[in-house]
C-alpha positions as semicolon CSV with decimal commas, in nm:
position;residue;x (nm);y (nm);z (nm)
1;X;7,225;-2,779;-5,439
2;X;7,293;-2,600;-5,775
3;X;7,537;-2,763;-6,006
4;X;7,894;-2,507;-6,034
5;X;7,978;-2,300;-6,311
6;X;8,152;-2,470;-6,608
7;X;8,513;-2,341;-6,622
8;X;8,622;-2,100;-6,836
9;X;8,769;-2,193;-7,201
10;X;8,627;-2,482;-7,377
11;X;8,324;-2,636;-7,325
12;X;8,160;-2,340;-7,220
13;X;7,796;-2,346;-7,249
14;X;7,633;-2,060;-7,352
15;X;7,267;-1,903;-7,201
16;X;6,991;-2,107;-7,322
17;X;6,926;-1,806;-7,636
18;X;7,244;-1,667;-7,662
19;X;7,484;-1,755;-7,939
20;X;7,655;-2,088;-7,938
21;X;7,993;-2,124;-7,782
22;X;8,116;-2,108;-8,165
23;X;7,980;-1,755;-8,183
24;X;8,142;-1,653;-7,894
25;X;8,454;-1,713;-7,978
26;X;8,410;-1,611;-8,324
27;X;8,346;-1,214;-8,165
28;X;8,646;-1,261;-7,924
29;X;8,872;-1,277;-8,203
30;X;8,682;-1,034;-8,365
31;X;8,700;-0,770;-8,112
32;X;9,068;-0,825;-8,018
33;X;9,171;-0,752;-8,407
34;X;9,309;-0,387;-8,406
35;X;9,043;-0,121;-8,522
36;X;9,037;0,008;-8,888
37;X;9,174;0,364;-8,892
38;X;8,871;0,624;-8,852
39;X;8,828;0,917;-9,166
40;X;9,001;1,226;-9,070
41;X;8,818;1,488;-8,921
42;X;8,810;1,780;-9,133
43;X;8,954;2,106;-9,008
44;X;8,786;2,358;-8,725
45;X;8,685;2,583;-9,020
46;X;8,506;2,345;-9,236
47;X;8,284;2,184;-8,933
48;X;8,170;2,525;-8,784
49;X;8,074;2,791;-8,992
50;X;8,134;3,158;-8,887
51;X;7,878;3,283;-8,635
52;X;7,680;3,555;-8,794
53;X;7,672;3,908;-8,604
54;X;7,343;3,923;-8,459
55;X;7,120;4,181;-8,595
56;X;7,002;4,525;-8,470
57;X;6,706;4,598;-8,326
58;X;6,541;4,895;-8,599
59;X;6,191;4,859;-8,393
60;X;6,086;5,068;-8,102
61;X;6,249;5,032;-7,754
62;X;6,095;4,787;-7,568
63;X;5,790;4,874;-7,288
64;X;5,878;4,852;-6,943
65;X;5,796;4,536;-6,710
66;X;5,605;4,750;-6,504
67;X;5,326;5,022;-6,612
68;X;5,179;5,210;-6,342
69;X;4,833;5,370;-6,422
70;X;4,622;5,314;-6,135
71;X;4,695;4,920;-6,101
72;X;4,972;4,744;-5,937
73;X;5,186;4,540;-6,103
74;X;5,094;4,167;-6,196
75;X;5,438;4,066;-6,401
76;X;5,690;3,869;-6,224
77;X;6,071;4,048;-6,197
78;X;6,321;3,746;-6,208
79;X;6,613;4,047;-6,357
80;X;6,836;4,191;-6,067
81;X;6,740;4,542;-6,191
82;X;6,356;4,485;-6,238
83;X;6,321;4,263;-5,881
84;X;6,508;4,616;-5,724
85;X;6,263;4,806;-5,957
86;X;5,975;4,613;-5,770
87;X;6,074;4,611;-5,455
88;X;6,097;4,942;-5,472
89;X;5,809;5,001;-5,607
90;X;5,640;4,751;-5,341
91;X;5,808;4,975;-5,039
92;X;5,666;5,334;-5,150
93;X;5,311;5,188;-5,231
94;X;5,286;4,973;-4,900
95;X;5,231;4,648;-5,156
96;X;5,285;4,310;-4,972
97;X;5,535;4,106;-5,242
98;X;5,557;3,716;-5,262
99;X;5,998;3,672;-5,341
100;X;6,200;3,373;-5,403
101;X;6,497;3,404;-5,157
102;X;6,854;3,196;-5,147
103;X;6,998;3,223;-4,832
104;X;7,390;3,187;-4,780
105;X;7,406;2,812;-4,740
106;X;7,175;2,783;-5,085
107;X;6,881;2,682;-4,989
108;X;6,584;2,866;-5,158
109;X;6,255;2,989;-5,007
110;X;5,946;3,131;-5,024
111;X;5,855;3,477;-4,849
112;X;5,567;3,683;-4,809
113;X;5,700;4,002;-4,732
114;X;5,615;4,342;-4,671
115;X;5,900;4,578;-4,768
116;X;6,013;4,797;-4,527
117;X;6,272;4,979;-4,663
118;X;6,535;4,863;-5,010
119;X;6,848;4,980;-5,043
120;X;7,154;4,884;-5,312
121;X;7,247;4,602;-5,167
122;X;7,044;4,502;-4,827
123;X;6,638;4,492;-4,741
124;X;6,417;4,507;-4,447
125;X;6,100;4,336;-4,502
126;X;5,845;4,189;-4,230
127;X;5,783;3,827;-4,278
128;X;5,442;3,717;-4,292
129;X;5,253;3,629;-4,109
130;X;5,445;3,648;-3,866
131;X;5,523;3,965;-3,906
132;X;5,907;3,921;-3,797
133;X;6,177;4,159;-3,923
134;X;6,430;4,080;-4,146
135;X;6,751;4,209;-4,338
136;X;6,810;4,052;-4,651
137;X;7,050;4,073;-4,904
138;X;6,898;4,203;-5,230
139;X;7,121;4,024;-5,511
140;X;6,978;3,705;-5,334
141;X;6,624;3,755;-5,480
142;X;6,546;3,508;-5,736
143;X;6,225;3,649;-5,836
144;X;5,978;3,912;-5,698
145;X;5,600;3,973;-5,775
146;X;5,337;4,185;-5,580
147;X;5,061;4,014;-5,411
148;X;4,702;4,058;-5,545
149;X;4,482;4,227;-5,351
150;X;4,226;3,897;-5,263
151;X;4,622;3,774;-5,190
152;X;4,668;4,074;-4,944
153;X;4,298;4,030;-4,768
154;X;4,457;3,699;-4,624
155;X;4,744;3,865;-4,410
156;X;4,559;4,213;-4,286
């Protein structure tokens, strides 16, 4: 059977490694002195200085997320206006999209979709592969992106 503790006060044995039981008092009384007063702090002014007004933009405007020569897309939209942009984009040219969707509870997913229709605020997409029908809301959208075509060949 192990041997008790030794009680507290004198006599107490410290770890075999740790300071004697000298030491420990020694940083008792040390610790229960009252702290030295800390330097001032200097004033709100002199800690931050002034934030600078950021700069204007002299170059040319910048080029849209999506350019539409004969290709479609290949940028992801993770803006609320450039996801709509997409999805738009994805409804008139019959492109299947891959979005990142939070529904109302917060839980995020991953749809393959194709869109059916977009409005301002609400979308009907078919779920693949299932091909189930689906209204979401729009502002939910995380991020959007068009499926390549080699993406495509898997769901037709």
């Amino acid at each position: 059977m192990p041997a008790p503790p030794p009680a507290a006060g004198k006599g107490r044995q410290a770890p075999r490694g740790a300071p004697g039981p000298h030491d420990v008092d020694a940083v008792v009384a040390a610790l229960r002195q009252p702290a030295a007063k800390a330097a001032p702090k200097p004033p709100a002014a002199a800690r931050k200085p002034a934030a600078k007004a950021p700069a204007s933009r002299s170059g040319p405007p910048p080029t849209p997320l999506f350019l539409l020569d004969d290709d479609r897309p290949t940028a992801i939209a993770k803006s609320p206006g450039d996801v709509a942009e997409l999805l738009t984009l994805a409804c008139d040219f019959e492109w299947l999209v891959r979005i990142s969707y939070v529904n109302g509870k917060g839980h995020e997913s991953h749809l393959n979709a194709a869109v059916l229709d977009v409005g301002p605020a609400k979308m009907v997409v078919d779920v693949l592969p299932g091909w189930g029908s689906r209204t979401l809301n729009v502002s939910r959208v995380q991020w959007a992106r068009v499926l390549t075509e080699a993406e495509e060949d898997q769901f037709l």
